[in-house]
C-alpha positions as CSV (number, residue, x, y, z in Angstrom):
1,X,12.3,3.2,32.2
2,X,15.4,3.2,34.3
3,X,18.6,4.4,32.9
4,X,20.4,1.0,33.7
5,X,17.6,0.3,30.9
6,X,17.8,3.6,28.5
7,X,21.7,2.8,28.5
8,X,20.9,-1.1,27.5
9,X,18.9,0.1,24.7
10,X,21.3,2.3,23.7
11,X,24.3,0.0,23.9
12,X,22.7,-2.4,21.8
13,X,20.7,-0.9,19.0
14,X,22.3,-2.4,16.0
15,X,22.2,-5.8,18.1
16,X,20.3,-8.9,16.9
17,X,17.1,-8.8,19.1
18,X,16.5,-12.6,18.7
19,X,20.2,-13.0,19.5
20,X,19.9,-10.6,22.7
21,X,17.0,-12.5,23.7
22,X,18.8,-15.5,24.4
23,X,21.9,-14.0,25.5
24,X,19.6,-11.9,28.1
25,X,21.2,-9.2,30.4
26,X,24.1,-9.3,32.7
27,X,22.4,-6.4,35.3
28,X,19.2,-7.7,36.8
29,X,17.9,-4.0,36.7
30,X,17.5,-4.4,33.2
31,X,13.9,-4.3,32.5
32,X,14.8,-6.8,29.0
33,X,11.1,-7.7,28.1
34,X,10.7,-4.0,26.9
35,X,14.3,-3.4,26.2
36,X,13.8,-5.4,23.1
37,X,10.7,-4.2,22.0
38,X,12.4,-1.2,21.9
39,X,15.3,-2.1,20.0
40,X,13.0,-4.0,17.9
41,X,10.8,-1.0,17.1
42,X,13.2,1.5,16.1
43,X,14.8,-0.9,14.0
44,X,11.7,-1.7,12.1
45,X,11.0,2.1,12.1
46,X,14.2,3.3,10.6
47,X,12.7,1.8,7.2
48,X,9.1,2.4,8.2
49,X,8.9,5.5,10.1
50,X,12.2,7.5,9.5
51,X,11.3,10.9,10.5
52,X,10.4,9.0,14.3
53,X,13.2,6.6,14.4
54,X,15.4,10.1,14.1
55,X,13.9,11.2,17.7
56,X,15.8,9.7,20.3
57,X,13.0,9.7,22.5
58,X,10.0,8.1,20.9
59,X,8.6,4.9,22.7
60,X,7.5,1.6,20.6
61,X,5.0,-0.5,21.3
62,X,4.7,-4.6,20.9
63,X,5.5,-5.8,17.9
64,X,1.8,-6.9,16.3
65,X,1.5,-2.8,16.3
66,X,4.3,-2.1,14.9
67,X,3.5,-4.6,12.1
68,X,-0.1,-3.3,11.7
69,X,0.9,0.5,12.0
70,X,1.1,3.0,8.5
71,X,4.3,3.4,7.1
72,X,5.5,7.2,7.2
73,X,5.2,7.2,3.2
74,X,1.2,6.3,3.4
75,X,0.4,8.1,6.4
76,X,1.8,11.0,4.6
77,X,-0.5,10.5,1.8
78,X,-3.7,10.0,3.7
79,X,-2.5,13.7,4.9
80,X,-2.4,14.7,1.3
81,X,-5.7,13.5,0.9
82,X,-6.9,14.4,4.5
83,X,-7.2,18.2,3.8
84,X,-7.1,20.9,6.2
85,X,-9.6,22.0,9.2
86,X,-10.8,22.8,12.8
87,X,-11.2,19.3,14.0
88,X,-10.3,16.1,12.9
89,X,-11.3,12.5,15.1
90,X,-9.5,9.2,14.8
91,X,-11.9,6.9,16.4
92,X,-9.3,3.5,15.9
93,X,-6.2,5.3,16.2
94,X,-3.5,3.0,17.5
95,X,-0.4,3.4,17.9
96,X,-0.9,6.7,16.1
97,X,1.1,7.0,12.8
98,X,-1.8,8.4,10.7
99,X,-2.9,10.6,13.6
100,X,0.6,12.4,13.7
101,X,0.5,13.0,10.4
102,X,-3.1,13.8,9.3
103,X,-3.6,16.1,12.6
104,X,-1.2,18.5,11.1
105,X,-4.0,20.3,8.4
106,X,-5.8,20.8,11.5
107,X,-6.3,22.9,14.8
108,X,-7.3,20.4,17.0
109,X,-7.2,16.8,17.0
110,X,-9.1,13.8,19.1
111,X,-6.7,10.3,18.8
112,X,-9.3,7.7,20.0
113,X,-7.8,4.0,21.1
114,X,-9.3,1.6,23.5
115,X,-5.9,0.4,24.7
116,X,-4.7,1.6,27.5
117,X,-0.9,0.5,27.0
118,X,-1.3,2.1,23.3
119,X,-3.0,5.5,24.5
120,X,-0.3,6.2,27.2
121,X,2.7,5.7,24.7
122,X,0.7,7.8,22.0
123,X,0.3,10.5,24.6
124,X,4.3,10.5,25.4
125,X,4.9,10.2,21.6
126,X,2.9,13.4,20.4
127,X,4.4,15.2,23.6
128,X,7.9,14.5,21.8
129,X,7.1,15.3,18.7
130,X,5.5,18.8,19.8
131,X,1.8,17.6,18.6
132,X,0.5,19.6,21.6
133,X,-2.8,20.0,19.9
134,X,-3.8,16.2,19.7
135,X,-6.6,15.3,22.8
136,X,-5.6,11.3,24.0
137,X,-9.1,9.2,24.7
138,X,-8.9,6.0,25.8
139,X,-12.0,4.5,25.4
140,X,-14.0,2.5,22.3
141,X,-14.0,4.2,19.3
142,X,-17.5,3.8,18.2
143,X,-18.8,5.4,21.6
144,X,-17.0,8.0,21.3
145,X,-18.9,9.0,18.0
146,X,-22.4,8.6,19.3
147,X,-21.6,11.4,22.1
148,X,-19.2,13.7,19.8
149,X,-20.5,16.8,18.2
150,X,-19.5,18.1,14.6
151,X,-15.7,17.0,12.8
152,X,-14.2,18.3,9.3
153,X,-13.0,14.7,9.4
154,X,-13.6,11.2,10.7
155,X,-11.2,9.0,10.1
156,X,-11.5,5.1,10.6
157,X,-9.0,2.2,10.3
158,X,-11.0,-1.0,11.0
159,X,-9.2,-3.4,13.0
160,X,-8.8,-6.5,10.1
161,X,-8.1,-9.3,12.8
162,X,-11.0,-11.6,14.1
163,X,-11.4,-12.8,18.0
164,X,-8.9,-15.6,17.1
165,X,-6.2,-12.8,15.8
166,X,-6.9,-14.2,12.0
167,X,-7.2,-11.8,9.3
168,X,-10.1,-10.5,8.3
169,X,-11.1,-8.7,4.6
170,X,-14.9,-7.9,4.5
171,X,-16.2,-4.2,5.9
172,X,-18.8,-6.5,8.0
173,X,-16.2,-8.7,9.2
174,X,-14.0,-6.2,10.4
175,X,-14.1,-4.1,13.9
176,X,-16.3,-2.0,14.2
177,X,-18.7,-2.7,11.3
178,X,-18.4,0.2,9.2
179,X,-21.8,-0.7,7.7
180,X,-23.4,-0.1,11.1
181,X,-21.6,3.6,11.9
182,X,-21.7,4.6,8.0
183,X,-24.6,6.9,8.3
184,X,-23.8,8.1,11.8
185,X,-20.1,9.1,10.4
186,X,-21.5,11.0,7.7
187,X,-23.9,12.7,9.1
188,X,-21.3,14.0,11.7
189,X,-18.4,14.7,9.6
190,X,-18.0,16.9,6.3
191,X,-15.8,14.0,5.3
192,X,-14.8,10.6,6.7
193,X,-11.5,9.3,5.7
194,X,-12.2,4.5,5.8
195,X,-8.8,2.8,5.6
196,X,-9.6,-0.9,4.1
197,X,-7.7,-4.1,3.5
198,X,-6.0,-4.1,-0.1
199,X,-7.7,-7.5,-0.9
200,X,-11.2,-6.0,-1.6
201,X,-12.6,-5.5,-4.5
202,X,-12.7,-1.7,-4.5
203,X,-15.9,-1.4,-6.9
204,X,-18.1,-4.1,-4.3
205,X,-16.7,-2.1,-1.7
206,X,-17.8,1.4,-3.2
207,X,-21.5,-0.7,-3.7
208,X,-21.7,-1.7,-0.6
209,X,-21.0,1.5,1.4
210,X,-22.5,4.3,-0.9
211,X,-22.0,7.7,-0.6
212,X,-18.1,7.1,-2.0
213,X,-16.6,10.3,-3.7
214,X,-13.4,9.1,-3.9
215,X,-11.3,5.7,-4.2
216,X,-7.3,5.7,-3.8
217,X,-5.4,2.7,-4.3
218,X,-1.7,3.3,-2.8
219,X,0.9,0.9,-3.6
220,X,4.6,1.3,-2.4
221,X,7.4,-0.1,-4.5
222,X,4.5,-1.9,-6.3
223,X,3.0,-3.6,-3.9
224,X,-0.4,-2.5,-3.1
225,X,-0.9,-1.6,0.3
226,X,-3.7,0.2,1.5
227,X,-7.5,0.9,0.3
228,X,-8.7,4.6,0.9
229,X,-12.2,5.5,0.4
230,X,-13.6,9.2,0.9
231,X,-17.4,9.4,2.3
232,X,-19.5,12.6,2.2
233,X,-23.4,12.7,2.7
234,X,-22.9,14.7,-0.9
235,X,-22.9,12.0,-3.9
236,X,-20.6,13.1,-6.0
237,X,-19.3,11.8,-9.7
238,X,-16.6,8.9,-8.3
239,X,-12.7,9.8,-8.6
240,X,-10.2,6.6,-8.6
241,X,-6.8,7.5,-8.0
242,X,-3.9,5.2,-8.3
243,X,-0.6,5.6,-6.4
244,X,3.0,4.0,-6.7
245,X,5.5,6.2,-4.7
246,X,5.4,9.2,-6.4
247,X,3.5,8.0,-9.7
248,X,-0.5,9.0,-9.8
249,X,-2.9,8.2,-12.7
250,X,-6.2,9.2,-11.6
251,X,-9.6,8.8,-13.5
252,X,-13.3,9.3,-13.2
253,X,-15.3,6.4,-13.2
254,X,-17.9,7.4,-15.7
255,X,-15.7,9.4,-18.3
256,X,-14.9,8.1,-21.5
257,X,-11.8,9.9,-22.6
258,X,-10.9,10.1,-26.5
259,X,-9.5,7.2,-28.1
260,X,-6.3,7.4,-29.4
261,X,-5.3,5.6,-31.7
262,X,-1.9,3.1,-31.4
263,X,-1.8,2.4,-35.0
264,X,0.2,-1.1,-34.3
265,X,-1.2,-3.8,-36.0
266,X,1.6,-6.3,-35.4
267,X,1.7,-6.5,-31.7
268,X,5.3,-8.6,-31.7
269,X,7.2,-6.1,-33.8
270,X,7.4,-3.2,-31.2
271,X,10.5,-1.9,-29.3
272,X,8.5,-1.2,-26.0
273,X,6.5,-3.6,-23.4
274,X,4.8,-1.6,-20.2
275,X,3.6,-3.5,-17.2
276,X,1.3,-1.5,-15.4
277,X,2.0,-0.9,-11.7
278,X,0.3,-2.9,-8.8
279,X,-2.8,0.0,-8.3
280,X,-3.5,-0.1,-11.5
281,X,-3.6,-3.8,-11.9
282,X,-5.6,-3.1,-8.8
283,X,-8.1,-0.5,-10.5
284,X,-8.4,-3.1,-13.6
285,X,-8.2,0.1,-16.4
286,X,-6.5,-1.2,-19.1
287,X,-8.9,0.0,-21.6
288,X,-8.5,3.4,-20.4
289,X,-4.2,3.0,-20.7
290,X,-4.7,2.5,-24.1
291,X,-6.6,5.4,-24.5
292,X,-4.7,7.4,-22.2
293,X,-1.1,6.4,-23.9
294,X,-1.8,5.2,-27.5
295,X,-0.2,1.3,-26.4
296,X,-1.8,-2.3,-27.3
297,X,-2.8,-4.7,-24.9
298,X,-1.3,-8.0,-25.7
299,X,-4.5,-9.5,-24.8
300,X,-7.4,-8.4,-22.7
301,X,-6.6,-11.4,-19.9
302,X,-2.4,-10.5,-20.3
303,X,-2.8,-7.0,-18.8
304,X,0.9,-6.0,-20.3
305,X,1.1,-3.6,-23.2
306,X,3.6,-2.5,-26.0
307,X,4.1,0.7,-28.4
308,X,6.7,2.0,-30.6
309,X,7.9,4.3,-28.5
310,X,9.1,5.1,-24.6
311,X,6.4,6.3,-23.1
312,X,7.8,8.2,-19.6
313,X,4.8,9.0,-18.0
314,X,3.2,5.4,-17.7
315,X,1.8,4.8,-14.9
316,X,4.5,1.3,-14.1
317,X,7.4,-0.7,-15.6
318,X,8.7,-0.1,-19.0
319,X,11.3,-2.2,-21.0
320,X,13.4,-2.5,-24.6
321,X,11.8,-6.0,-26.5
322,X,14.9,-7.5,-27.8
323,X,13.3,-10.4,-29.4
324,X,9.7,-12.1,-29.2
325,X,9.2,-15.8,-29.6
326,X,6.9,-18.6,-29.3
327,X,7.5,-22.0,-27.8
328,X,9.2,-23.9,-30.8
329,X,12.2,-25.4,-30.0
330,X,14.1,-23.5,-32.6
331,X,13.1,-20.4,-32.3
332,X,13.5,-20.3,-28.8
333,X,17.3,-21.7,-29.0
334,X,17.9,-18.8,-30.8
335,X,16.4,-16.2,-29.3
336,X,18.0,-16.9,-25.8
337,X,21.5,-17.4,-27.1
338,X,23.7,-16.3,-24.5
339,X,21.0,-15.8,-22.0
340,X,21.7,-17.9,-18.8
341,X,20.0,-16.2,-16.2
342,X,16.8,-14.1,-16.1
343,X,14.0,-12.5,-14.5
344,X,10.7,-14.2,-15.8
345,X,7.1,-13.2,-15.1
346,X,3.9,-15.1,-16.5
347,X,0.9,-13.2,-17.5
348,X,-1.8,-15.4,-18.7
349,X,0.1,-18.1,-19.7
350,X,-0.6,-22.2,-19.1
351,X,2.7,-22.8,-17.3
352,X,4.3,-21.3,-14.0
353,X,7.2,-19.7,-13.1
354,X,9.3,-22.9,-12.0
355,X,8.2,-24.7,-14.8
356,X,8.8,-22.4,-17.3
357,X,12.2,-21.6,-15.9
358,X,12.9,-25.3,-16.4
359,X,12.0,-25.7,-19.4
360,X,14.4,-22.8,-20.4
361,X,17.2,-23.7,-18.2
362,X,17.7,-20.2,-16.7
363,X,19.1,-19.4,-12.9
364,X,17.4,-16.3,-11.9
365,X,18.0,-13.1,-12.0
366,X,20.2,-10.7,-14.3
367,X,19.3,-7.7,-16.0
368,X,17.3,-10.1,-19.1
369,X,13.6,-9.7,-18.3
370,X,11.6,-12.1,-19.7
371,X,7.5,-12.2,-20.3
372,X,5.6,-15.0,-21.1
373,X,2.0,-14.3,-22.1
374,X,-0.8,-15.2,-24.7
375,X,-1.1,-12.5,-27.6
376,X,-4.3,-12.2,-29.1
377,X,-4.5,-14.0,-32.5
378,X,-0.9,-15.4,-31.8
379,X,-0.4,-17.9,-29.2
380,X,1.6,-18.2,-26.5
381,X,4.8,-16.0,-26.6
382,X,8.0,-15.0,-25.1
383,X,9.1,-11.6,-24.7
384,X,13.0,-10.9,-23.9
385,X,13.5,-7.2,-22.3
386,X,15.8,-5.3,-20.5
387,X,14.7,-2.0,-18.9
388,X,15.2,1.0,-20.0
């Protein structure tokens, strides 16, 4: 990079990239192709990689990478999870997010990417952010693991687009196979770290691989965004753990914890709904929540609960009922009195969004949170909340 193009980029940071784009560049010396992609990338990264968008120096690549890359808040959980050790071996590393951050329990560090455009701005990357002790190979991932030795880790992040650049979902569809390196990984790592697409079924996943000893489901501002399964050649009993930013509820698969006891019997005369956050609707525990937290499912197809008290620790949303209501006419006149705008979900419940909203005459939005559901033994009903 020239510094006719380092003083572009810097000029025009906060510029509109699409808008640059047209406009071009008055000097001809202005490399503007990666110019852009530059701008482009530490934009994105402010949000999605802060602690890299703070170093002046670090180099972005194209945007399909960025877009495909960990954000800095997941990557720093698979570290969490990644433990500490000699050596750990990324054998699909990328653009390198979860390499910088996982390589940090360790000593030593092998970053494996078959792109050569990726691997050299990796390698400038890890030289600016003083991760002297991560080893660069370009090459194919899955090589590279039938010469290597012994890890403490193996970590793998399937690519999840086919030859056409469609997405892909199934372990078998994805690149590599993990089915074909499974028992190569384990055998040559004490643990290996799979990174899967958030649209699997976790529990045909965990039957399809084996050897699973953990399952983590990590959602960021409730939306679920990544899969994590830990491998060991030791079976062990299977731990799900379900994340939302800083909120965990964890479980073992086979344990049966106490029943506690609600003690509601009328399901529409509480003060409290909870709507359970998107790894947990993920993990599909809702028996164990009522165990767990002494609340009622409204239904066991509505997946939203409600007690008589506040309940901090629940694992997702929680919110004051101000009335409940079925679909009469009347009832439902007087219940949204005053109401003319409101946030509405549907949770098993024979009408959508658009049409209930029309029915009801309400612009959305507000600080009125309304739930429309089926509740077991009583029909279809309206729940009118605000948070608390």
């Amino acid at each position: 990079m020239n510094q006719v193009t380092r003083d572009f980029i810097r000029e025009h940071a906060e510029a509109d990239v699409r808008q640059l784009a047209l406009r071009g560049a008055k000097d001809p010396e202005v490399d503007l192709t990666y110019a852009l992609e530059q701008i482009a990338g530490r934009q994105m990264a402010r949000t999605k990689i802060p602690s890299w968008a703070a170093v002046d120096s670090i180099v972005y690549p194209p945007h399909l990478s960025m877009e495909q890359c960990s954000s800095e808040q997941t990557a720093r959980y698979k570290a969490s999870i990644a433990g500490k050790g000699v050596l750990v071996v990324d054998l699909t590393a990328g653009f390198g997010v979860d390499m910088a951050f996982i390589s940090q329990g360790f000593q030593r560090a092998v970053h494996v990417e078959r792109q050569p455009a990726l691997c050299a701005i990796s390698s400038e990357n890890y030289k600016r952010l003083g991760l002297q002790h991560i080893e660069v190979v370009c090459g194919d991932g899955v090589a590279y693991l039938h010469q290597m030795d012994h890890a403490d880790l193996i970590y793998l992040d399937p690519a999840r687009r086919d030859v056409h650049g469609g997405r892909t979902y199934g372990i078998a569809d994805c690149t590599p196979n993990v089915l074909e390196i499974l028992d190569e990984m384990v055998e040559k790592a004490d643990r290996v770290l799979l990174k899967l697409s958030p649209m699997l079924d976790w529990r045909k996943a965990v039957e399809d691989l084996g050897k699973v000893n953990e399952v983590h489901i990590v959602s960021v501002d409730n939306e679920c965004k990544e899969l994590l399964l830990v491998l060991t050649k030791e079976v062990k009993p299977l731990k799900v753990v379900c994340v939302n930013n800083e909120k965990v509820f964890s479980f073992d698969r086979n344990y049966k914890s106490p029943s506690q006891k609600s003690g509601i019997t009328n399901p529409l005369q509480q003060e409290y709904l909870f709507e359970p956050n998107a790894s947990i609707m993920k993990a599909g525990c809702f028996e164990l929540l009522e165990q767990r937290f002494g609340v009622m499912q409204l239904d066991k197809n509505s997946h939203l609960f409600v007690a008589d008290k506040e309940i901090p620790e629940f694992p997702g949303r929680q919110f004051i009922i101000k009335r409940a209501t079925s679909m009469n006419k009347h009832e439902l006149k007087a219940a949204l009195a005053g109401i003319d705008r409101a946030n509405i979900t549907v949770r098993n419940f024979p009408m959508s969004v658009a049409e209930l909203r029309k029915i009801l005459k309400l612009k959305d939005g507000g600080d009125v949170f309304i739930f429309a559901t089926t509740v077991a033994g009583g029909g279809h009903q309206l729940f009118i909340c605000r948070k608390f």
